[in-house]
BAMI-632344 format. One line per field, with one value per residue (C-alpha): x, y, z. Coordinates in Angstrom, 3 decimals, always signed. Each point is the difference from the previous one (the first is absolute). Example, Ala and Ser with C-alpha at 12.3 -4.5 7.8 and 13.67 -1.06 7.14 Angstrom:
! residues 2
x +12.300 / +1.370
y -4.500 / +3.440
z +7.800 / -0.660
//
This chain:
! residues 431
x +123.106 / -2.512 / -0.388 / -2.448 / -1.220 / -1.278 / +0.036 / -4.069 / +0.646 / +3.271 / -1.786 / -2.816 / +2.698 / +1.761 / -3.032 / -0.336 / +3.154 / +1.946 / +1.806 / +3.633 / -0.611 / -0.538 / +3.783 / +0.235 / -2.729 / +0.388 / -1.744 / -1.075 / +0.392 / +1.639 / +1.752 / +1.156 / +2.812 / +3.173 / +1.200 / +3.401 / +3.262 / +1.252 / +2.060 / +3.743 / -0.060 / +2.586 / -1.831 / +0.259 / +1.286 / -1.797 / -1.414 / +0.480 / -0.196 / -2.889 / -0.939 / -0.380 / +0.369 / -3.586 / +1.617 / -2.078 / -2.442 / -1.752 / -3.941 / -3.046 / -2.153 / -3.290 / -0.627 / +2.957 / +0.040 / +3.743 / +2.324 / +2.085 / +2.271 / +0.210 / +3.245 / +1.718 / +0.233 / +1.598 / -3.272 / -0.380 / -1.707 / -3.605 / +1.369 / +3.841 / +0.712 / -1.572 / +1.211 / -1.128 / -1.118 / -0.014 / -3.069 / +0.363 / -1.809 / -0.613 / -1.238 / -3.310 / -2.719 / +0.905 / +0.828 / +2.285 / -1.253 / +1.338 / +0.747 / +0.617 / +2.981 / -0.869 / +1.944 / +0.668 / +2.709 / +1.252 / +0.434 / -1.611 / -0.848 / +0.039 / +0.575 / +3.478 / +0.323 / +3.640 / -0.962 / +3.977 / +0.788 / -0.062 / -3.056 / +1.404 / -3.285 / -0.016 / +0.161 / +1.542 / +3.513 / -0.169 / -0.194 / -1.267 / -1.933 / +2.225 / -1.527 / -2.357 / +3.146 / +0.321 / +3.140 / +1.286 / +2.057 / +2.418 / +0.609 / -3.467 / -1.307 / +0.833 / +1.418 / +2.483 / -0.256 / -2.484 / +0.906 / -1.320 / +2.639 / -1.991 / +1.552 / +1.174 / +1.584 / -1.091 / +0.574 / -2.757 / -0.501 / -2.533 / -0.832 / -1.649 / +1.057 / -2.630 / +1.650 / -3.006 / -1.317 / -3.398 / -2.839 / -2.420 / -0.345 / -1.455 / -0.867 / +2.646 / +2.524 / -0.983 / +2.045 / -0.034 / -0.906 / -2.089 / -0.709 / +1.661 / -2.250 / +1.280 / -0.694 / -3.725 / -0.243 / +1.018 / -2.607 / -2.616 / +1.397 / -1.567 / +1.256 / -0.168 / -0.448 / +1.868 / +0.219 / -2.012 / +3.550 / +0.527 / -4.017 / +1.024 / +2.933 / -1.575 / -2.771 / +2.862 / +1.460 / -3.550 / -0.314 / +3.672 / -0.248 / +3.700 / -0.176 / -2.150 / +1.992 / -1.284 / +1.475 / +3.158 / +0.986 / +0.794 / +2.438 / -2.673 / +2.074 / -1.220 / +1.530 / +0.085 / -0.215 / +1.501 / -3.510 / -3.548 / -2.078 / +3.317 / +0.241 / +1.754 / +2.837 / +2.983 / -1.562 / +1.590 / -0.596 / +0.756 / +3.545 / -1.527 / -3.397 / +0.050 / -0.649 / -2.879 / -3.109 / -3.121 / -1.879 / -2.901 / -3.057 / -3.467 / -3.192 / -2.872 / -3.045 / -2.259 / -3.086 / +2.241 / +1.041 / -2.842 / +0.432 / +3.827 / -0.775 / -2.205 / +2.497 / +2.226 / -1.639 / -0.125 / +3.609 / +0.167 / -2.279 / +1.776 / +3.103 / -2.048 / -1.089 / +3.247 / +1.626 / -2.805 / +0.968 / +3.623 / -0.721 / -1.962 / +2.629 / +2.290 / -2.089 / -0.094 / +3.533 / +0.599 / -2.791 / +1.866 / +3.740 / -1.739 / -1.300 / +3.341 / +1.936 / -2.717 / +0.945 / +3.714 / -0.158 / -2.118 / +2.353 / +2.812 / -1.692 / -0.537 / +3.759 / +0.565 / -2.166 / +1.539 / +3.218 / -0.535 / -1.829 / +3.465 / +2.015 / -2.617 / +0.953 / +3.671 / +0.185 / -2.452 / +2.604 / +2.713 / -1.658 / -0.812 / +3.763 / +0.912 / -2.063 / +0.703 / +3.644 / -0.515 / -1.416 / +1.861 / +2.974 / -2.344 / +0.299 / +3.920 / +0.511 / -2.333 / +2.308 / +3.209 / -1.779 / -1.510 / +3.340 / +1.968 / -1.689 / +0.579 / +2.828 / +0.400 / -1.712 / +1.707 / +3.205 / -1.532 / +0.331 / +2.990 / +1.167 / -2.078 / +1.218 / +3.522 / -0.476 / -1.330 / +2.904 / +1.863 / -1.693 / +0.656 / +3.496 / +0.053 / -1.380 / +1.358 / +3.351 / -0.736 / -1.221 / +3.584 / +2.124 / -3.274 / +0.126 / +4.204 / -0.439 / -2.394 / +1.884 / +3.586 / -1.907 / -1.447 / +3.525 / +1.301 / -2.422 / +0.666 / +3.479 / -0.117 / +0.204 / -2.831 / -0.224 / -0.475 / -2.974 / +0.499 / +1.007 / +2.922 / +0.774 / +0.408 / +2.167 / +2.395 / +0.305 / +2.814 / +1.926 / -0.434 / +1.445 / +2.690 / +0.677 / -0.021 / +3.486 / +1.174 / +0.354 / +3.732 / -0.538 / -2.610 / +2.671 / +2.282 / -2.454 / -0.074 / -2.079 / -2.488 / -0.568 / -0.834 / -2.511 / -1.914 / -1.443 / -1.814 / -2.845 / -0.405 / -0.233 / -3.443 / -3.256 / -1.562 / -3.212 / -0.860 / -0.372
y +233.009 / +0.660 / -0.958 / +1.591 / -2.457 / +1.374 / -3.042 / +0.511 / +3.229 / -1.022 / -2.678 / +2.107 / +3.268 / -3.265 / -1.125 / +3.495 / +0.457 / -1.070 / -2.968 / +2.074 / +2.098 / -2.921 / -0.161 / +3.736 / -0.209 / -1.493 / -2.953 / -2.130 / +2.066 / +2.794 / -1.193 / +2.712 / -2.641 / +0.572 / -3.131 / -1.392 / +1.349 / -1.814 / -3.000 / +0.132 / -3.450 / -1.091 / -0.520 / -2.895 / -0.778 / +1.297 / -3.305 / +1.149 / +2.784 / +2.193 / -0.384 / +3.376 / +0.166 / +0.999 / +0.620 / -1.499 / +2.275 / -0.071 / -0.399 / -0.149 / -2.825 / +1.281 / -3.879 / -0.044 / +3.358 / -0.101 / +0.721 / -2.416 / -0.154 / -0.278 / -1.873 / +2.186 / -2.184 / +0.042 / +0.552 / -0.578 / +3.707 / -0.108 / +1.674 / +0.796 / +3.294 / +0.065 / +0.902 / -0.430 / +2.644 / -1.039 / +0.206 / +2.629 / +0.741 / +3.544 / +1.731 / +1.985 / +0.918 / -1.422 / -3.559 / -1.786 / -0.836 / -2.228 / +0.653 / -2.865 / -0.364 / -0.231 / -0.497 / +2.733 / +1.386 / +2.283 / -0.672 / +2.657 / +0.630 / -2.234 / +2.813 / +0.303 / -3.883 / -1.432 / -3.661 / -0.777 / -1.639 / +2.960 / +1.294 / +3.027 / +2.070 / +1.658 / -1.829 / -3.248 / -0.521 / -3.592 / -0.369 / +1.348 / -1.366 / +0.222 / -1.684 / -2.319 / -1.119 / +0.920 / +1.021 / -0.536 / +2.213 / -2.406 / +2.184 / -0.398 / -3.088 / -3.643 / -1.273 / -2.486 / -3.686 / +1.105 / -0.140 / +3.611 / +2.392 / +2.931 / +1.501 / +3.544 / +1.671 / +2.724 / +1.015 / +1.408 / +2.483 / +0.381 / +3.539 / -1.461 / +1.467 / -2.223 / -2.640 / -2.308 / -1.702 / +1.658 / -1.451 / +3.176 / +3.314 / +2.991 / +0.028 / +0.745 / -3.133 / +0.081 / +0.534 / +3.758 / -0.196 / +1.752 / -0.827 / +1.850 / +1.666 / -3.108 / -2.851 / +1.461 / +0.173 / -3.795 / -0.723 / +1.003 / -2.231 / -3.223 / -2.366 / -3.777 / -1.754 / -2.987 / -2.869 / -3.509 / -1.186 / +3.262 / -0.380 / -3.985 / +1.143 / +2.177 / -2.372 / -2.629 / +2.106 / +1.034 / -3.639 / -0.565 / +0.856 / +0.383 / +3.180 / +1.813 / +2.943 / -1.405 / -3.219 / +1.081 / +3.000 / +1.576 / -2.641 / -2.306 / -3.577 / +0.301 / +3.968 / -1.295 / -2.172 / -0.832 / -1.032 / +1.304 / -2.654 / -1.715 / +0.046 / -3.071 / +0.148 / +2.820 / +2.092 / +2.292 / +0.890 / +3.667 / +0.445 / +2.321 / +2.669 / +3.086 / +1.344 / -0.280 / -1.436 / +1.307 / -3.672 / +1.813 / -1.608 / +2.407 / -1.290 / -0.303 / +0.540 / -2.680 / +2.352 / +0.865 / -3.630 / -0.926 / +3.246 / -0.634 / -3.386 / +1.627 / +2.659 / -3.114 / -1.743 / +3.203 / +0.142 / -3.220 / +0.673 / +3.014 / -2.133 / -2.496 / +2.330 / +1.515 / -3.379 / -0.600 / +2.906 / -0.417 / -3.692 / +1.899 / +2.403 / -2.912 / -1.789 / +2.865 / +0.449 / -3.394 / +0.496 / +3.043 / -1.322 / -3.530 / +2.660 / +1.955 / -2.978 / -1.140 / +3.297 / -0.104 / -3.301 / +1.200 / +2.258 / -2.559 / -2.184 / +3.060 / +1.078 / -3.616 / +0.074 / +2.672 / -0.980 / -3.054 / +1.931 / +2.272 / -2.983 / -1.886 / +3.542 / -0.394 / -3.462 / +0.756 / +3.148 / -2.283 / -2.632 / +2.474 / +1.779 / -3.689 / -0.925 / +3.367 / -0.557 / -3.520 / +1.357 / +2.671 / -3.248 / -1.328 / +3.062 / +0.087 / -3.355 / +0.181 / +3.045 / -1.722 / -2.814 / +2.277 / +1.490 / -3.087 / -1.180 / +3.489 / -0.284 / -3.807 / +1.104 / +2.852 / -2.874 / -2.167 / +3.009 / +0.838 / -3.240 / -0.574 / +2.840 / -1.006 / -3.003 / +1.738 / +2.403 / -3.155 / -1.384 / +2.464 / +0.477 / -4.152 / +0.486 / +3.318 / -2.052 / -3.080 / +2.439 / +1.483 / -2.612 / -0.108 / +3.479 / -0.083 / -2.533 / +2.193 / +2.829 / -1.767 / -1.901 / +3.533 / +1.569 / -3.122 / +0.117 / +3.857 / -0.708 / -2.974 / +0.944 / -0.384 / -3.156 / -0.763 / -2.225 / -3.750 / -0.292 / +2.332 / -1.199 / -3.702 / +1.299 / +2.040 / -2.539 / -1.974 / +3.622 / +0.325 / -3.053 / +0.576 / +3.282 / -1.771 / -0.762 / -3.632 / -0.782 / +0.135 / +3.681 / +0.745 / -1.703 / +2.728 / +2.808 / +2.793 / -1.068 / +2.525 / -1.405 / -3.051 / +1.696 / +1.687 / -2.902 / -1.056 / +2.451 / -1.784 / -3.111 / +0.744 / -1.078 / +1.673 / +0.619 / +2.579 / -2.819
z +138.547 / -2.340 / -3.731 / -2.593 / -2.408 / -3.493 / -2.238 / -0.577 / -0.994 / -1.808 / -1.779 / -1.332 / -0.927 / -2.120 / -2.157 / -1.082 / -1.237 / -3.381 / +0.082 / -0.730 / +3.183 / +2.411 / +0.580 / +1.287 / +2.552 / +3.558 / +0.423 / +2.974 / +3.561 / +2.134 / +2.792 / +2.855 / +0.967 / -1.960 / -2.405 / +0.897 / -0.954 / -2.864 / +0.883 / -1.075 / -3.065 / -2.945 / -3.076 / -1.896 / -2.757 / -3.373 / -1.520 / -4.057 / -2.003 / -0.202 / +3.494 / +2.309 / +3.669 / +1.768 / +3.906 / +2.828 / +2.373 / +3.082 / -0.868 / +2.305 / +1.107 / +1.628 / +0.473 / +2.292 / +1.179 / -1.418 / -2.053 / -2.257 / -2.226 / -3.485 / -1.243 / -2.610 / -3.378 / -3.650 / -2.152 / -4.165 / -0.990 / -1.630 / -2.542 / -1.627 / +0.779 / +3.265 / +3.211 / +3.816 / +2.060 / +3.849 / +2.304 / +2.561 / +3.733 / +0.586 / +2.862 / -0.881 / +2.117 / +3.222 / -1.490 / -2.115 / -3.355 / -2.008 / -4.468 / -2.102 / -2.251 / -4.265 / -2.954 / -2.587 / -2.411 / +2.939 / +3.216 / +1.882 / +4.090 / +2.517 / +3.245 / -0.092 / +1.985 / -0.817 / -0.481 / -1.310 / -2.911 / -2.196 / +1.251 / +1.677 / +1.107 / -3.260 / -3.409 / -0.854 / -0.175 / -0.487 / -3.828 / -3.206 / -3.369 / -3.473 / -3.373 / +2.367 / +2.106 / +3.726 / +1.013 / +3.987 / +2.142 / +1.768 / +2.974 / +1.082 / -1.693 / +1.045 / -3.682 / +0.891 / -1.349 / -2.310 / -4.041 / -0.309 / -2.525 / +0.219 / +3.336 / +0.786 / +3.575 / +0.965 / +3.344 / +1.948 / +2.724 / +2.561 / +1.450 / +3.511 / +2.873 / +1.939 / +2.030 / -0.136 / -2.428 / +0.086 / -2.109 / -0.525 / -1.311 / +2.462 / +3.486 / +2.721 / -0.661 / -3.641 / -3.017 / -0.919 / -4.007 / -2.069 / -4.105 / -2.761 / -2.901 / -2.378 / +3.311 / +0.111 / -3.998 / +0.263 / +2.776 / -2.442 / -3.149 / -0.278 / +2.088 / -0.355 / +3.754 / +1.695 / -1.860 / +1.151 / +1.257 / +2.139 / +1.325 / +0.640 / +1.374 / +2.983 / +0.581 / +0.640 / +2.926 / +1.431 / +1.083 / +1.252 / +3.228 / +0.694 / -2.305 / +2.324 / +1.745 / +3.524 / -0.615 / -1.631 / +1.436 / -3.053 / -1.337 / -2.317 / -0.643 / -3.382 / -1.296 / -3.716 / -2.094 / -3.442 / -1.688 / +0.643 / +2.423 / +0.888 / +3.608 / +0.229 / -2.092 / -0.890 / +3.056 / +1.478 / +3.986 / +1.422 / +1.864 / +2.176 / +0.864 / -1.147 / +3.127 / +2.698 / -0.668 / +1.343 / +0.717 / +2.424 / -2.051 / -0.317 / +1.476 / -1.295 / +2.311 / +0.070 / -1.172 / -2.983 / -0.585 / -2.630 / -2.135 / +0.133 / -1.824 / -2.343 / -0.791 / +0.129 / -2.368 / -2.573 / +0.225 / -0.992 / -2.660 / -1.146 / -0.091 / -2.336 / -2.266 / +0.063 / -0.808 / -2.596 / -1.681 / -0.039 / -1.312 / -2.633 / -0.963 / -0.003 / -2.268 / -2.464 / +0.536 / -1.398 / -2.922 / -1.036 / +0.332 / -2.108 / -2.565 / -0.125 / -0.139 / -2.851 / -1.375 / +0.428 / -2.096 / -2.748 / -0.292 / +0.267 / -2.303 / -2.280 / -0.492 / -0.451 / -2.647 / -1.608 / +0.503 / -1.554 / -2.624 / +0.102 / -0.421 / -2.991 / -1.619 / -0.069 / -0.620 / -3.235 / -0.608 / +0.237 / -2.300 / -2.326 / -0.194 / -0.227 / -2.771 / -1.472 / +0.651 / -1.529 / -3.005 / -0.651 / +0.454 / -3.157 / -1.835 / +0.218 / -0.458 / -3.398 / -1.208 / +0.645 / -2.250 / -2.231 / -0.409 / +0.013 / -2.832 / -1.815 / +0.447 / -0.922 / -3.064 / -0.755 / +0.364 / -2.860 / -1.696 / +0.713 / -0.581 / -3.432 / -1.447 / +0.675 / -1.268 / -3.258 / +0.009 / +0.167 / -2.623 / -2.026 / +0.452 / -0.735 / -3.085 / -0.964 / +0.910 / -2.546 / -3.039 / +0.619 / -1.696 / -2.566 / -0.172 / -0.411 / -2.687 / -1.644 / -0.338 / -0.867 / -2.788 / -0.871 / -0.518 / -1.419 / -2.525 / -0.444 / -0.270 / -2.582 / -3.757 / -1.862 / -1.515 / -4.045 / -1.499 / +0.579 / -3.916 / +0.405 / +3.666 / -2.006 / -2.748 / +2.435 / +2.330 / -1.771 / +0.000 / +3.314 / +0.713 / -2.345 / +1.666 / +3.488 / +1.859 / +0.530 / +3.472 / -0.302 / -1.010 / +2.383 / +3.053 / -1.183 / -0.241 / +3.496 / +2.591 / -0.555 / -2.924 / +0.595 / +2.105 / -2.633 / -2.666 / +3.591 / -1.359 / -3.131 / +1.559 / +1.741 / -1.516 / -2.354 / +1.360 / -2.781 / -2.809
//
């Protein structure tokens, strides 16, 4: 057994390179024993919504001289709209190297491994963003007893006709996969590394030493877990190995001891720096999701504003066709006065000019029997003779008397004439 360690030359390829490209590039060393089959594991169950399943992996110890396993884990994405990509070994150049996993809008490759749980070797199968919401595909994702409504099946299939559960890509046991156009377009996208849980996550299982391979066998106790750093609690232990284990340790000869604990010592370094950056990223991460949600409630507070502003509007328009409405009410209600009193007036009127009529006709109707007087006395006199001086009146008066009837002659006279002397008998208004 032999194993090639490049974590100097690892360390010093890293510090050269941008920050988004440290998630492509293998890091640590290249090991000529093969990691572990992966072990056969339930997963837990997911712990709320938003979470994303990162699968567990075999990784390296050059401390040890082992592998060990990484507990697969429900992780909160950096960012919404993010999605895992796995870590991967591959055989190259005589060894096995190992590529770290990132987050980024598309999942992209990861050699072809089958690490379950929708992670079929190529894509994801587990899930997908909608309007900053994750959904989960039930047929692969562990959903029950959770209050999580956004929840799909979709069945899916895996095209493996391997009957191990191998854990790398190349080589002569390896995973025969190659990257699309679009996986290697997605390689070169900026990436955004492991989060501080995932980094506290594998630091955990480096020191448990029941998740090495030559203590385990291939079947860690600890195959998941439902929370990052929680290996005491919701775990869940493999039912079986994925197959053999190859637990034949490299030595180290002793001339080569003190440059294996400086190149040791880089790695660790390397890891540091790695960690340093990702707590970096992570910190800007939360700077820019504190100024986007800074943003989101300017915004908020903005359309608040003007929808207060909106509704100050209408309630002035409303005040406005009110007082309008109220005025116009003022208007009307002065014409139906204005014209109530016309026509009050135009009553009086009415009225006083009846009453005049009637006035009239009440005086018209007492000059009548005035008038009726009038004009009898008028024909009376027309029809009375004309009358002589008062001398000869005197001296004819005894004739007339003379010539007058007794009133035994005038009893035996014709009615109609008694009627007539009646006209002498009225005063003589003409002396």
């Amino acid at each position: 057994m032999r194993t090639k360690f490049i974590g100097v030359v690892a360390a010093v390829f890293l510090a050269a390179l941008p920050f988004a490209s440290d998630a492509q590039v293998s890091i640590g060393v290249s090991v000529n024993v093969a990691p572990p089959p992966l072990p056969v594991y339930e997963q837990p169950a997911v712990p709320g919504p938003g979470y994303i399943w990162v699968p567990g992996y075999w990784y390296w110890s050059d401390a040890d001289g082992d592998y060990y396993w990484v507990p697969g884990t429900w992780v909160e994405p950096p960012e919404v709209g993010l999605l895992w990509t796995p870590g991967w070994w591959a055989w190259s150049d005589g060894g096995y190297l190992w590529h770290s996993g990132y987050w980024g809008p598309t999942v992209g490759f990861y050699g072809g491994i089958n690490y379950g749980f929708g992670y079929t070797g190529r894509g994801y199968e587990g899930g997908y963003w909608r309007d900053r919401n994750f959904y989960y595909n039930r047929s692969v994702n562990n959903v029950t007893n959770v209050n999580i409504t956004n929840v799909y099946n979709k069945t899916v299939i895996v095209n493996n006709t391997t009957v191990n559960r191998v854990s790398f890509n190349g080589g002569q046991e390896g995973v025969r996969a190659e990257p699309t156009a679009q996986q290697r377009a997605v390689e070169q996208a900026r990436h955004v590394p492991p989060t501080s849980v995932q980094t506290q996550q594998r630091d955990l299982a480096s020191r448990n030493r029941e998740l090495r391979a030559s203590v385990n066998a291939g079947k860690p106790a600890v195959a998941a877990t439902a929370r990052p750093g929680e290996f005491s609690r919701d775990v869940i232990a493999a039912r079986a190995a994925g197959g053999p284990v190859h637990t034949a340790q490299p030595r180290v000869p002793e001339a080569r001891q003190g440059a294996a604990a400086q190149r040791t010592q880089a790695e660790q370094q390397s890891r540091t720096q790695a960690d340093q950056r990702a707590q970096a990223e992570q910190r800007g991460q939360q700077q820019r999701s504190a100024a986007q949600q800074e943003q989101q409630s300017r915004a908020q507070a903005e359309q608040q504003s003007r929808a207060q502003a909106d509704q100050r509007a209408q309630a002035e328009q409303r005040g406005q066709q009110q007082r309008n409405a109220t005025q116009q009410e003022q208007q009307r209600a002065q014409a139906e006065q204005q014209s109530r009193a016309q026509a009050d007036q135009r009553a009086q009127q009415q009225r006083a000019q009846a009453e005049q009529r009637g006035q009239q006709q009440r005086s018209a109707a007492q000059q009548e029997p005035q008038r009726a007087q009038a004009e009898q006395r008028s024909r009376a006199e027309q029809q009375r003779p004309p009358q002589a001086p008062p001398g000869v009146r005197e001296a004819q008066a005894p004739q007339e008397r003379a010539a007058r009837p007794n009133n035994s002659e005038r009893s035996q006279r014709p009615p109609q004439e008694k009627e007539r002397p009646q006209e002498d008998k009225r005063p003589d208004h003409g002396g």
